[in-house]
Jmol script that loads the backbone (N, CA, C; Angstrom):
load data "model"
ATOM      1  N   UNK A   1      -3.210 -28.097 -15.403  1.00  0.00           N
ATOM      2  CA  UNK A   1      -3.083 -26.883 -16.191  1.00  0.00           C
ATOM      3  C   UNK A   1      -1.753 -26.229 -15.837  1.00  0.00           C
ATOM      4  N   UNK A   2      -1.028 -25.773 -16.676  1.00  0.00           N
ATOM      5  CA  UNK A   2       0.418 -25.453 -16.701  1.00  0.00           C
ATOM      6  C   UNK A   2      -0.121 -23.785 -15.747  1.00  0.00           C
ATOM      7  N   UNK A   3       1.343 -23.369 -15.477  1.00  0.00           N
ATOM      8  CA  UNK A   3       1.173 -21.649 -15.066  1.00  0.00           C
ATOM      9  C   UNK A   3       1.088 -20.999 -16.114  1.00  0.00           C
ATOM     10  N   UNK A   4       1.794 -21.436 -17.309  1.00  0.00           N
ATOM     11  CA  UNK A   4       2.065 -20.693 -18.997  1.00  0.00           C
ATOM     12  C   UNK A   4       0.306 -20.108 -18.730  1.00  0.00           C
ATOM     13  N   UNK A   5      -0.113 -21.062 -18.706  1.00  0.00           N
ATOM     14  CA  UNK A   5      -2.154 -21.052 -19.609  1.00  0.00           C
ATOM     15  C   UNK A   5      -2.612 -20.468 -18.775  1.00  0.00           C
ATOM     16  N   UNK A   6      -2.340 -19.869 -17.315  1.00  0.00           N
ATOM     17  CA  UNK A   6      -3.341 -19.461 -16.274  1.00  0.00           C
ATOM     18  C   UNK A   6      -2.763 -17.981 -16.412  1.00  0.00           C
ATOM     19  N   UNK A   7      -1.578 -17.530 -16.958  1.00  0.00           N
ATOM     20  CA  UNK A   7      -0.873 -16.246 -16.458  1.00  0.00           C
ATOM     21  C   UNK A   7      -0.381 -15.687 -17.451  1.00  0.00           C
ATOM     22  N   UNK A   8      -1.238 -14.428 -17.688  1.00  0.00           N
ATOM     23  CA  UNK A   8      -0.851 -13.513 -19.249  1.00  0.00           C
ATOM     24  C   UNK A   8      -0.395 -12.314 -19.145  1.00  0.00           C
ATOM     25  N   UNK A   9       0.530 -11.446 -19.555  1.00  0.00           N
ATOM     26  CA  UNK A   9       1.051 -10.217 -18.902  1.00  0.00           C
ATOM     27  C   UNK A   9      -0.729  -9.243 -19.336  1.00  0.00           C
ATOM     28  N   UNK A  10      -0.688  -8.599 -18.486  1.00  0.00           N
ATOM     29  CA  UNK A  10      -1.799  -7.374 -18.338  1.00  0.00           C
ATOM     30  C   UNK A  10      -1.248  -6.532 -19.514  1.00  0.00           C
ATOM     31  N   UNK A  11      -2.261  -5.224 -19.475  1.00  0.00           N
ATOM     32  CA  UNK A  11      -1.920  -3.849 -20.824  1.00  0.00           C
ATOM     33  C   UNK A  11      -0.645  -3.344 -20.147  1.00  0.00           C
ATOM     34  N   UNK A  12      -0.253  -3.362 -18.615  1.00  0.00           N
ATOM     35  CA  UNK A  12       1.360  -2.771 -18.471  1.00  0.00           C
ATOM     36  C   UNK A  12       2.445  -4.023 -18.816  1.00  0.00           C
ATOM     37  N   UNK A  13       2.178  -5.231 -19.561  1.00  0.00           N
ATOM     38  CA  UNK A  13       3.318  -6.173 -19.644  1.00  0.00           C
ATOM     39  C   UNK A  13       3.338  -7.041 -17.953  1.00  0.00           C
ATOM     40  N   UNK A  14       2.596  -7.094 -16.844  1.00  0.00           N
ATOM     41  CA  UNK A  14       2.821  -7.470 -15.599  1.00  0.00           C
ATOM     42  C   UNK A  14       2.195  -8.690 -15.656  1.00  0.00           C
ATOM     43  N   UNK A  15       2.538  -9.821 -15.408  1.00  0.00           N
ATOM     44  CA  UNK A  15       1.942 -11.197 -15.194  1.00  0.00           C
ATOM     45  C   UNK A  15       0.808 -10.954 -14.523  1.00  0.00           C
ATOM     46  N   UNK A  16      -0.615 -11.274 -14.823  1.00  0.00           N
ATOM     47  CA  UNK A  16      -1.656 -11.589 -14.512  1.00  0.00           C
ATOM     48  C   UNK A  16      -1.927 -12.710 -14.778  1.00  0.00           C
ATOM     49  N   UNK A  17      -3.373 -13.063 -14.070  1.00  0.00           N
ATOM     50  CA  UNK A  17      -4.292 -14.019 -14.093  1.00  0.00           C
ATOM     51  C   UNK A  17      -5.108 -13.812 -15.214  1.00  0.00           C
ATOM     52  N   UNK A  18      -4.969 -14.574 -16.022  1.00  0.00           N
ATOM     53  CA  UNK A  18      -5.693 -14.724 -17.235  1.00  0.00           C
ATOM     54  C   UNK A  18      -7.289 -14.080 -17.295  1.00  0.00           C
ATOM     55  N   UNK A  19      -7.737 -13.021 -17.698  1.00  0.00           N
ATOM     56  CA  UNK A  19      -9.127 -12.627 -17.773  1.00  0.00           C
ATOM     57  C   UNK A  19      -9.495 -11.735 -16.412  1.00  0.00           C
ATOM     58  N   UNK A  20      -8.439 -11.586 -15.846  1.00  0.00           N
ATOM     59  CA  UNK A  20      -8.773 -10.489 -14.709  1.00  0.00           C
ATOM     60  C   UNK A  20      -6.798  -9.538 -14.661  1.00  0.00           C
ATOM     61  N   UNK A  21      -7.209  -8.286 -13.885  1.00  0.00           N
ATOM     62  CA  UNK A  21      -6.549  -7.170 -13.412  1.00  0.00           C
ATOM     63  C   UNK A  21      -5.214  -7.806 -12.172  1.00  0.00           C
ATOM     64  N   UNK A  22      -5.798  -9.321 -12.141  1.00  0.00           N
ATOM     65  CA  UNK A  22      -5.213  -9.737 -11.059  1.00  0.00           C
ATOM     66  C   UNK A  22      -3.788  -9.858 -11.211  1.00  0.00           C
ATOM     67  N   UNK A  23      -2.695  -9.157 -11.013  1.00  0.00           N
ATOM     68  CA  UNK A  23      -0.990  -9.437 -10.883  1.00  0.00           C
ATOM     69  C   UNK A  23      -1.074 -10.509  -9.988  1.00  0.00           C
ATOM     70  N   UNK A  24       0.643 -11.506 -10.374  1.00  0.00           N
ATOM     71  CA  UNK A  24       0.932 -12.499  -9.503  1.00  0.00           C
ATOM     72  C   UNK A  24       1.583 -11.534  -8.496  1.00  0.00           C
ATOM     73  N   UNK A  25       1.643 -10.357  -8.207  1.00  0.00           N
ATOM     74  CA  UNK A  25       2.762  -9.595  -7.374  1.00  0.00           C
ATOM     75  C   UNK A  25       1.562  -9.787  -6.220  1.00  0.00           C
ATOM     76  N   UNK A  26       0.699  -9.319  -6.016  1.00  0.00           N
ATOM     77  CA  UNK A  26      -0.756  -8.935  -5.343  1.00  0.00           C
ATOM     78  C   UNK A  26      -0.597 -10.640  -4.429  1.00  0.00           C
ATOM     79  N   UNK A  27      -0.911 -11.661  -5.473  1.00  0.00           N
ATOM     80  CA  UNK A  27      -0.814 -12.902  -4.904  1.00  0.00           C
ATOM     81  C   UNK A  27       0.686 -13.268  -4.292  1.00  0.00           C
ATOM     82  N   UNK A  28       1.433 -12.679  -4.466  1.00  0.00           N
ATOM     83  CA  UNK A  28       3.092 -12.964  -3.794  1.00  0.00           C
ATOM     84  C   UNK A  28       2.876 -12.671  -2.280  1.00  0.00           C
ATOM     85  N   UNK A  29       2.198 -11.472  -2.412  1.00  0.00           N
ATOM     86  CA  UNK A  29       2.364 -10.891  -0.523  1.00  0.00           C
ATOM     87  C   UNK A  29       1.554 -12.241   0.073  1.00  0.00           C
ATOM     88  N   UNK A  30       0.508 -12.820  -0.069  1.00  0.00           N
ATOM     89  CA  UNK A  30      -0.121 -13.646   0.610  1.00  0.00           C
ATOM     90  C   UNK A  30       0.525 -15.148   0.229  1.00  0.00           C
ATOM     91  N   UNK A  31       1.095 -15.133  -0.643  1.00  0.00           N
ATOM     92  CA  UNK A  31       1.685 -16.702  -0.522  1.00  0.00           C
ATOM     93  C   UNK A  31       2.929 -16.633   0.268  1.00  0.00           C
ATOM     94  N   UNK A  32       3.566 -15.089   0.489  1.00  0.00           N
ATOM     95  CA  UNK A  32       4.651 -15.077   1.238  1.00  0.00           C
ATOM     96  C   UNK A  32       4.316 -15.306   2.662  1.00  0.00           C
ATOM     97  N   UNK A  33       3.067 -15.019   3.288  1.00  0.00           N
ATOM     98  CA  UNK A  33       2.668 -14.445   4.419  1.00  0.00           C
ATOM     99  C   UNK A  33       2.124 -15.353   4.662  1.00  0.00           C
ATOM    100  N   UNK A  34       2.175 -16.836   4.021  1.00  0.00           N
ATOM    101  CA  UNK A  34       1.951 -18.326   4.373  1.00  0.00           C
ATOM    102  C   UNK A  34       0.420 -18.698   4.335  1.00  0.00           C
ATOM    103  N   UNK A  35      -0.419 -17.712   3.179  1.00  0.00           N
ATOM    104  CA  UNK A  35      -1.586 -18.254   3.192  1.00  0.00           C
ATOM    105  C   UNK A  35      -1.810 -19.498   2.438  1.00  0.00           C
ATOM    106  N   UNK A  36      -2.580 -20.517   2.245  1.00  0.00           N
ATOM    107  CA  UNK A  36      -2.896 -21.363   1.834  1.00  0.00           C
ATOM    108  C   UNK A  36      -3.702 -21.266   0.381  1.00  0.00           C
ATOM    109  N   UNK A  37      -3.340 -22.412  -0.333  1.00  0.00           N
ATOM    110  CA  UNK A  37      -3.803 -21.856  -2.109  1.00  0.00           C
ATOM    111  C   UNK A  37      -5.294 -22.100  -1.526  1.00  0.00           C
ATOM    112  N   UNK A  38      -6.173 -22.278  -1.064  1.00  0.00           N
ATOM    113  CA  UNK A  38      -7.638 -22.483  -0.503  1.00  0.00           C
ATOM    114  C   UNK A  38      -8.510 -20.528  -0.185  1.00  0.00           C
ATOM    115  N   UNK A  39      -7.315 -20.360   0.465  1.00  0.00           N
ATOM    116  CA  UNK A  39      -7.161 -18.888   1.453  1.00  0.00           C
ATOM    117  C   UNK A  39      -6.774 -18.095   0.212  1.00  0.00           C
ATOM    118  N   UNK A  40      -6.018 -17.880  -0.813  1.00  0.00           N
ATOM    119  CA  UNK A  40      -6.037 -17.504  -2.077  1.00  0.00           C
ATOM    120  C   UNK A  40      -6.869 -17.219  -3.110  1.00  0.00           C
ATOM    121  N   UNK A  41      -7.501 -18.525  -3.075  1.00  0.00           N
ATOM    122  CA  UNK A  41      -8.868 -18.460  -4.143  1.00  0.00           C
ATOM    123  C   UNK A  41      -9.686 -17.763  -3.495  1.00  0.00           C
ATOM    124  N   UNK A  42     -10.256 -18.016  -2.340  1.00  0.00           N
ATOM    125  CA  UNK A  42     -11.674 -17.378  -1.872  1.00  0.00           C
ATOM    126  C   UNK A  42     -11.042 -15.933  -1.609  1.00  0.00           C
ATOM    127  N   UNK A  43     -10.163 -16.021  -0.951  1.00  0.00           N
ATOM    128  CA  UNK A  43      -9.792 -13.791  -1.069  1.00  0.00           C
ATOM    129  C   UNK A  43      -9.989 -13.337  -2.267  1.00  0.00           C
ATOM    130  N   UNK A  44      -9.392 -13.827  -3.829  1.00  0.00           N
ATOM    131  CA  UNK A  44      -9.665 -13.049  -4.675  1.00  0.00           C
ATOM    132  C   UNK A  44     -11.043 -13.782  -5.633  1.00  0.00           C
ATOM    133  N   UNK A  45     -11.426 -14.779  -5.006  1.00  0.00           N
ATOM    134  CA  UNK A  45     -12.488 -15.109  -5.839  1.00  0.00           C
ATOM    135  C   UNK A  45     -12.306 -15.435  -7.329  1.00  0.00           C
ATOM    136  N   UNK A  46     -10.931 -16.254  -7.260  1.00  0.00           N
ATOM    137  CA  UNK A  46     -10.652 -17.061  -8.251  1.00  0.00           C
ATOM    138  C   UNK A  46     -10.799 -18.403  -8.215  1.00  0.00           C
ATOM    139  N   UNK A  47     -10.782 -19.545  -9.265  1.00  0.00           N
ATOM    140  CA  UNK A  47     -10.789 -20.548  -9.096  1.00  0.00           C
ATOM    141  C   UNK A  47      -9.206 -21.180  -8.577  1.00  0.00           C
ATOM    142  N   UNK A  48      -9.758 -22.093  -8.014  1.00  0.00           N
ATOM    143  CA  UNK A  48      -8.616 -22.579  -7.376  1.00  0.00           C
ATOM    144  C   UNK A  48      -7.047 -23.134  -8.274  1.00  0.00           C
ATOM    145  N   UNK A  49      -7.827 -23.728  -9.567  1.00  0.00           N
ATOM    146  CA  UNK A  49      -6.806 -23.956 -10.518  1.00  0.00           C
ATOM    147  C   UNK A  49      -5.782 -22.828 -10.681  1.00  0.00           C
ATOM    148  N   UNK A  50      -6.325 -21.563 -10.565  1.00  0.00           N
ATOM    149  CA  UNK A  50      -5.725 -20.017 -11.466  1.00  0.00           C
ATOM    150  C   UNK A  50      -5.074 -19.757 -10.068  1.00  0.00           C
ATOM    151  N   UNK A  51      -5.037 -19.635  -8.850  1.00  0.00           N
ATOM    152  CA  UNK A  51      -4.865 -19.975  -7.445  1.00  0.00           C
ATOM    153  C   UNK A  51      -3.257 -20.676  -7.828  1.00  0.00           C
ATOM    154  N   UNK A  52      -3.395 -22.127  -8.620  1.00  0.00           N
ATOM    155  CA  UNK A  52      -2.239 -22.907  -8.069  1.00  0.00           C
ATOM    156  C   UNK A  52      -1.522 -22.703  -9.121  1.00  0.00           C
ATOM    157  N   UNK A  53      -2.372 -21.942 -10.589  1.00  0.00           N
ATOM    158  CA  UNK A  53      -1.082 -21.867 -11.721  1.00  0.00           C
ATOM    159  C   UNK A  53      -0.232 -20.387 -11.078  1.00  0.00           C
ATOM    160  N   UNK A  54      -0.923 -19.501 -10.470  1.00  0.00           N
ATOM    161  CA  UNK A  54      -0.223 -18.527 -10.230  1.00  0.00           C
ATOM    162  C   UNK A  54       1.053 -18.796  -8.862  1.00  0.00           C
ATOM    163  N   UNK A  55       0.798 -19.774  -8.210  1.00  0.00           N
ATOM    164  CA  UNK A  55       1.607 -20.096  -7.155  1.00  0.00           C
ATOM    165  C   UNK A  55       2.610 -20.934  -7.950  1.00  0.00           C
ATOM    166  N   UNK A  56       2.829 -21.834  -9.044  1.00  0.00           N
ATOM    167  CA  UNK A  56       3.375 -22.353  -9.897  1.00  0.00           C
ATOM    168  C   UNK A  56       4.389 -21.533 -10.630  1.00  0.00           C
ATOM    169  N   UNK A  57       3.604 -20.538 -11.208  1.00  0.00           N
ATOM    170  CA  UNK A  57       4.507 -19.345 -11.880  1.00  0.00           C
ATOM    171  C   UNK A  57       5.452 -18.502 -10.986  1.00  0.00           C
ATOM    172  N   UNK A  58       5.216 -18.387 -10.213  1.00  0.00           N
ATOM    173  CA  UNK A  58       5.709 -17.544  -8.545  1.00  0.00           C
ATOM    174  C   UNK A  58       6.619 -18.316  -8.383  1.00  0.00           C
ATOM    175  N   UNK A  59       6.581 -19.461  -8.561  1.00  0.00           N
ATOM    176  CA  UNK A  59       7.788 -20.473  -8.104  1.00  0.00           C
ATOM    177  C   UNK A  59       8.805 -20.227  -9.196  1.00  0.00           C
ATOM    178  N   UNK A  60       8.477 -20.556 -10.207  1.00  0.00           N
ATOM    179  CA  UNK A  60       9.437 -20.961 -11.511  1.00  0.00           C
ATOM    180  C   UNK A  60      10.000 -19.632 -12.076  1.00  0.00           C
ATOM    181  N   UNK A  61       9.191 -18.784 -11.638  1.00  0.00           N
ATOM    182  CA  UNK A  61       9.647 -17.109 -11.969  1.00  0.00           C
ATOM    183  C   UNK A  61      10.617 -16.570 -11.149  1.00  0.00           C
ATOM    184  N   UNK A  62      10.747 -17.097  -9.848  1.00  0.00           N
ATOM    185  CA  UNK A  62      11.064 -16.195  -8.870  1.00  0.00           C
ATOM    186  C   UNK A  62      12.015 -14.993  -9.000  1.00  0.00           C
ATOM    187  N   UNK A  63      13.431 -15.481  -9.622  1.00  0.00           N
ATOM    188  CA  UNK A  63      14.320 -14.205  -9.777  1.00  0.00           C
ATOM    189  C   UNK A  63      13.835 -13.742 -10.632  1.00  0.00           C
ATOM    190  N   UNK A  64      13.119 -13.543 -11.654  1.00  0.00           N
ATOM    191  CA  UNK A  64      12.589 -12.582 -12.705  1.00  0.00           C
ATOM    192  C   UNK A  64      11.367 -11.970 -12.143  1.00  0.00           C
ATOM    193  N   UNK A  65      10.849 -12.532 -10.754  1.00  0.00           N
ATOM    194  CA  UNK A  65       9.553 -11.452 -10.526  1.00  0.00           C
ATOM    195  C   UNK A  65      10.424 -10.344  -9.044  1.00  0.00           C
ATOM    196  N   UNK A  66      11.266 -11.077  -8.372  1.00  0.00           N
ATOM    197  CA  UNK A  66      11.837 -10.374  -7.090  1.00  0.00           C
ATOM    198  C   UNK A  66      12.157  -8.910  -7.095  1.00  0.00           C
ATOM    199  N   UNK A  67      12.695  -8.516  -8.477  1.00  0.00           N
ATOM    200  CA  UNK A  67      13.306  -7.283  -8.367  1.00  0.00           C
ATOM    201  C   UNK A  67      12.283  -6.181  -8.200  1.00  0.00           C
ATOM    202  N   UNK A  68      11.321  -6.713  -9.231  1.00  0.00           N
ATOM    203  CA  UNK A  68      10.097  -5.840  -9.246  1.00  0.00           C
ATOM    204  C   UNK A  68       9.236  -5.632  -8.147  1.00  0.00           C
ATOM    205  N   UNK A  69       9.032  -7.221  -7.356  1.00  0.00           N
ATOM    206  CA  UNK A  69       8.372  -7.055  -6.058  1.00  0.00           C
ATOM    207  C   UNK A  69       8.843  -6.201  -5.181  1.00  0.00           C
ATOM    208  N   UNK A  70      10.380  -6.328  -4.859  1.00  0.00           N
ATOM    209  CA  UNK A  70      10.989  -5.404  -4.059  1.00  0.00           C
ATOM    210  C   UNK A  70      10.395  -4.163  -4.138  1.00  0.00           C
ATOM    211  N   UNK A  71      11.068  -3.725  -5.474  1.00  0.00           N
ATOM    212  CA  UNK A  71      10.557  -1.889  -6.146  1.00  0.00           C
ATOM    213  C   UNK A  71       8.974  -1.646  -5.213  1.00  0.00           C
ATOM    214  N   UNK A  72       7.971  -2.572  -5.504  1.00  0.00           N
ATOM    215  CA  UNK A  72       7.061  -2.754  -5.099  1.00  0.00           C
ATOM    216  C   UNK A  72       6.266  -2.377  -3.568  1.00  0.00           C
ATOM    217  N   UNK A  73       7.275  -2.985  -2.988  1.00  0.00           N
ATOM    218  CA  UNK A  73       6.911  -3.024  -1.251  1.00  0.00           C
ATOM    219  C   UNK A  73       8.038  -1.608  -0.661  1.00  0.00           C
ATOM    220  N   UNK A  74       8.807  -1.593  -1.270  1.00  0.00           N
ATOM    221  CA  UNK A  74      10.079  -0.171  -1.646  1.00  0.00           C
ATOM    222  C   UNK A  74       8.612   1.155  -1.318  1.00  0.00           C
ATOM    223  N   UNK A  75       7.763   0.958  -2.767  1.00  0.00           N
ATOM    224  CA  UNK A  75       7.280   2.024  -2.877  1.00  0.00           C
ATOM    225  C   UNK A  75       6.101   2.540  -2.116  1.00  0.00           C
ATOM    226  N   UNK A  76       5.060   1.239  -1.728  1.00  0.00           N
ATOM    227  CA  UNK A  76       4.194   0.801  -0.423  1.00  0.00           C
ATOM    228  C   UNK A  76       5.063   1.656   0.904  1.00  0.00           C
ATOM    229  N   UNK A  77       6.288   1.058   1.108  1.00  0.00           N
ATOM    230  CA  UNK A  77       6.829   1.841   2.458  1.00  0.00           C
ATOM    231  C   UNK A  77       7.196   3.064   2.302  1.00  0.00           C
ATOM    232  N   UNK A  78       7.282   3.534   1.337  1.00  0.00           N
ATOM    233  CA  UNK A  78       7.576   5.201   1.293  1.00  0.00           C
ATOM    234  C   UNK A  78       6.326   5.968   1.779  1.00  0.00           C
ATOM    235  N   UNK A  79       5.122   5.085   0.985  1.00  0.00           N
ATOM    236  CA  UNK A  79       3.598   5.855   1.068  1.00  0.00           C
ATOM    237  C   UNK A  79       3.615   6.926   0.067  1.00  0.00           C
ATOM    238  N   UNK A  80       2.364   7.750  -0.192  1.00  0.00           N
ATOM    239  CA  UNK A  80       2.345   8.575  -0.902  1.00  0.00           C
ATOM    240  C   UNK A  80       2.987  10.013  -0.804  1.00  0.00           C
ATOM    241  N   UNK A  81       2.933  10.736  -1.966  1.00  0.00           N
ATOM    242  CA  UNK A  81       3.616  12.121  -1.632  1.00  0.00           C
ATOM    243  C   UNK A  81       2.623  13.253  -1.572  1.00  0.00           C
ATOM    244  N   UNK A  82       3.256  14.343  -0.500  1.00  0.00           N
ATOM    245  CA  UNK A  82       2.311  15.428  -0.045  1.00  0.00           C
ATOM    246  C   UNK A  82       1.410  15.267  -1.154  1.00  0.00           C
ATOM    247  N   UNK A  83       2.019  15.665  -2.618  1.00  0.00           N
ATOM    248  CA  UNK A  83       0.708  16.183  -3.157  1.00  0.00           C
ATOM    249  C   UNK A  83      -0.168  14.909  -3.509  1.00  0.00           C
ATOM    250  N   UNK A  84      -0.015  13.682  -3.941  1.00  0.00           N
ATOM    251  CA  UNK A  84      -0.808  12.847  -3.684  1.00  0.00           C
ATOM    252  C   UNK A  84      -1.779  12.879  -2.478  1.00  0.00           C
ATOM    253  N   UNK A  85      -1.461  12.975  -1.369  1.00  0.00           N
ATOM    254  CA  UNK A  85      -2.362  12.897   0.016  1.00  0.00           C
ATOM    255  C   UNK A  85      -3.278  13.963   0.449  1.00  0.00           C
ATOM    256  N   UNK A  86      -2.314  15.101  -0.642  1.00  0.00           N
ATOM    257  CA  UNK A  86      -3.458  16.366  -1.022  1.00  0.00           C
ATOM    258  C   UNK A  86      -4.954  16.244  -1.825  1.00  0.00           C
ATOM    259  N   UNK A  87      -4.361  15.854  -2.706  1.00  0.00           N
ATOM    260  CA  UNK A  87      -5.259  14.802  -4.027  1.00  0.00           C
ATOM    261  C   UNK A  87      -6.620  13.717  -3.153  1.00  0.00           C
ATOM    262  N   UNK A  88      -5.593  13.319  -2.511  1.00  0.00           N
ATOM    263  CA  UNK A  88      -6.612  12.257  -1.536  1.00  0.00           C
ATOM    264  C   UNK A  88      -7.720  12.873  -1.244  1.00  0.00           C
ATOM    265  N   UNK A  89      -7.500  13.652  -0.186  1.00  0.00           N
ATOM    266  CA  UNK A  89      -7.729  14.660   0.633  1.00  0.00           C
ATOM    267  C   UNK A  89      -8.819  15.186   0.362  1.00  0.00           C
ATOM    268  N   UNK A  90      -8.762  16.122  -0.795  1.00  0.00           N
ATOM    269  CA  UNK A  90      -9.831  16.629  -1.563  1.00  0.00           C
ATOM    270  C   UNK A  90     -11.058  15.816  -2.388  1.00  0.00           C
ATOM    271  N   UNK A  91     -10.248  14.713  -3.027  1.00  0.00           N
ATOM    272  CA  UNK A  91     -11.417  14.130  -3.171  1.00  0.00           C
ATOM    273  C   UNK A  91     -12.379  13.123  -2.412  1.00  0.00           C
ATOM    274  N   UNK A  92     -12.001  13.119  -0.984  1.00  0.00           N
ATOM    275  CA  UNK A  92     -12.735  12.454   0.326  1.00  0.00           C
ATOM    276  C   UNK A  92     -13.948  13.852   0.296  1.00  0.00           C
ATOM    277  N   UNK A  93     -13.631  14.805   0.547  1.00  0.00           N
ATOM    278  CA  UNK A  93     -14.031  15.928   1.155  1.00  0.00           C
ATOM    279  C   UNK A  93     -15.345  16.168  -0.474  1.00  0.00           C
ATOM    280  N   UNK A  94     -14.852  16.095  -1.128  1.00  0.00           N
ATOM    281  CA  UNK A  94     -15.773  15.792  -2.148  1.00  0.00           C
ATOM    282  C   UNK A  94     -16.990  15.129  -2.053  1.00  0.00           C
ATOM    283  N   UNK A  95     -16.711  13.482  -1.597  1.00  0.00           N
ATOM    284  CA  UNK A  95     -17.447  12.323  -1.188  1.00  0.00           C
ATOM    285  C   UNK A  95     -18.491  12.825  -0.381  1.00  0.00           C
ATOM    286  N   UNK A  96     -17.784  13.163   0.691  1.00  0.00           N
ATOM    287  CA  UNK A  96     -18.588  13.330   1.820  1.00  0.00           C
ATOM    288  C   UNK A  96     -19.588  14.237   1.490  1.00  0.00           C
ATOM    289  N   UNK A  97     -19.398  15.761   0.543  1.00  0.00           N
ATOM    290  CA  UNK A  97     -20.061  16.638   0.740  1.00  0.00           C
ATOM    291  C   UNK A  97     -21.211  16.179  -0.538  1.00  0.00           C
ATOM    292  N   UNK A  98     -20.890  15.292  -1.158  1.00  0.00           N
ATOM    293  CA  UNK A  98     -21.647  14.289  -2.315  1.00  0.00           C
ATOM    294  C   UNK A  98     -22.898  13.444  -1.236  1.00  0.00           C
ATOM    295  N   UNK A  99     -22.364  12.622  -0.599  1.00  0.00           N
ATOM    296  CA  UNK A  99     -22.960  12.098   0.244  1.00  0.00           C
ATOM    297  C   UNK A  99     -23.960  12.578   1.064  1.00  0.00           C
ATOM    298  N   UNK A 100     -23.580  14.032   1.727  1.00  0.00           N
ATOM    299  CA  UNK A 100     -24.229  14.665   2.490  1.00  0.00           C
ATOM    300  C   UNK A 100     -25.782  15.449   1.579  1.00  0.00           C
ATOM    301  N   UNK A 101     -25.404  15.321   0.198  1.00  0.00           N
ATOM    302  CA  UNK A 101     -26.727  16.182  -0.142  1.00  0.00           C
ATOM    303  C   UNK A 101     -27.378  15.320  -0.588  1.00  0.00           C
ATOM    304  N   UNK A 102     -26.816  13.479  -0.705  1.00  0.00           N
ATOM    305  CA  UNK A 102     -27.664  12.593  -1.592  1.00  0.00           C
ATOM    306  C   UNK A 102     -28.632  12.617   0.003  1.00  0.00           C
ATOM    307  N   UNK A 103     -28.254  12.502   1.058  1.00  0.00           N
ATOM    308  CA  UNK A 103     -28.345  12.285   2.346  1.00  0.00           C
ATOM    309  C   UNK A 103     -29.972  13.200   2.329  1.00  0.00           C
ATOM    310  N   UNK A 104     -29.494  14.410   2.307  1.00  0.00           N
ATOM    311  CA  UNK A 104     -30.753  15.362   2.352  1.00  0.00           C
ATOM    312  C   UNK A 104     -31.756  15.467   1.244  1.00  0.00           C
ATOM    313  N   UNK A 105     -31.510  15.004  -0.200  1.00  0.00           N
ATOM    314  CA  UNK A 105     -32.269  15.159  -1.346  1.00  0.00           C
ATOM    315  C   UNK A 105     -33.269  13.343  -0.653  1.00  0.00           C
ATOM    316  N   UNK A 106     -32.537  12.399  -0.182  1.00  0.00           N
ATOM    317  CA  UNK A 106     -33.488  11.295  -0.098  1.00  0.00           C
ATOM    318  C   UNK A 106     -34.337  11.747   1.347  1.00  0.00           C
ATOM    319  N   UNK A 107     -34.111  12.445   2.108  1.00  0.00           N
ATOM    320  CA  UNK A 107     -34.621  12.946   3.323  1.00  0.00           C
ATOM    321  C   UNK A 107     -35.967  13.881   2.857  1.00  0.00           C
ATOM    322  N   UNK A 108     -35.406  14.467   1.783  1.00  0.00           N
ATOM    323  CA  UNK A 108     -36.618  15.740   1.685  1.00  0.00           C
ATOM    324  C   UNK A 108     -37.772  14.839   0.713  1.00  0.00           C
ATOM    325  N   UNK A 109     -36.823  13.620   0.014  1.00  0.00           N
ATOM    326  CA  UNK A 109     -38.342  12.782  -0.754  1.00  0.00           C
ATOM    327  C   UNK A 109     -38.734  12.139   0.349  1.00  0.00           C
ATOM    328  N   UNK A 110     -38.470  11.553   1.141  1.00  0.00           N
ATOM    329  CA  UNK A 110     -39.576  10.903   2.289  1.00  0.00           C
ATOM    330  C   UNK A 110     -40.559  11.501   2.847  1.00  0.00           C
ATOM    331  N   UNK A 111     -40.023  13.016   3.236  1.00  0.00           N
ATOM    332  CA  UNK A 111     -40.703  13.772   3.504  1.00  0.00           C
ATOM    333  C   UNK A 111     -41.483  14.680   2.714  1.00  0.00           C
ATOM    334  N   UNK A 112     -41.736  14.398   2.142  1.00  0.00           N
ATOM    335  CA  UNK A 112     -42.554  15.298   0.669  1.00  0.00           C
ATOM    336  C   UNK A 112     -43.850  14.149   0.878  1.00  0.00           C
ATOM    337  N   UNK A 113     -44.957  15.455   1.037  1.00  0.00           N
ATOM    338  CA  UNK A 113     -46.326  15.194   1.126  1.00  0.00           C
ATOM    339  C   UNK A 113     -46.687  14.015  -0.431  1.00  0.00           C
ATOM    340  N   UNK A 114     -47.372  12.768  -0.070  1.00  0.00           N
ATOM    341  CA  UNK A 114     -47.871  12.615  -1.346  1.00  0.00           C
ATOM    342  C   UNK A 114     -49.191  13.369  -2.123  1.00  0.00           C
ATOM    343  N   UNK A 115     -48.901  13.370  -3.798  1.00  0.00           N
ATOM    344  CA  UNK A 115     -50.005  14.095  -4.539  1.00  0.00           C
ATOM    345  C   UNK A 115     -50.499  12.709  -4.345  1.00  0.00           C
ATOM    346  N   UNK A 116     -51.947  13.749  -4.679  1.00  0.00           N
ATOM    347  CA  UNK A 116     -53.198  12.886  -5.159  1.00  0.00           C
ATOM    348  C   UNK A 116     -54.229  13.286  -4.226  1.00  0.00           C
TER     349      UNK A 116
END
end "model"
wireframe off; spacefill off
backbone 0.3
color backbone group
């Protein structure tokens, strides 16, 4: 199976894996980082074919995917901005306080006398 047939740009135009969210950028860090197309498939729980067309395309693409990867790992090392981490922030604190009453609403049904 060619890379053409395994790798379709996503709704932003970005090379994916045919029928999933999956970018070849995502699969770049781990083929860079010397994982094995075996170690590929089972991390993202693809078939191994879609595994070797995307390592195929990675190859034959390379200067047309680099610039973008760069931008990529560029923007990873900056990390997010205050108000992003603000954003974060609040909606953890959300979670938790979500969590905390599912916590007590399943506490108070255990403990609730049965009718009858």
């Amino acid at each position: 199976m060619s890379d053409e047939s395994v790798i379709r740009p996503n709704r932003n135009g970005l090379p994916a894996i045919r029928g999933t969210r999956l970018t070849v950028y995502s699969i770049m860090d781990h083929y860079f980082s010397g994982a094995a197309l075996e170690e590929i498939s089972d991390f993202y729980r693809i078939p191994l074919e879609d595994a070797t067309g995307a390592i195929e395309y990675i190859n034959s693409h390379m200067t047309e995917l680099m610039p973008t990867y760069r931008q990529m790992l560029e923007r990873d090392a900056r990390g997010n901005s205050p108000d992003v981490n603000q954003l974060l922030s609040a909606a953890h604190e959300r979670v938790l306080e979500l969590r905390s009453r599912l916590e007590r609403e399943r506490r108070a049904t255990e403990d609730a006398p049965l009718a009858g």
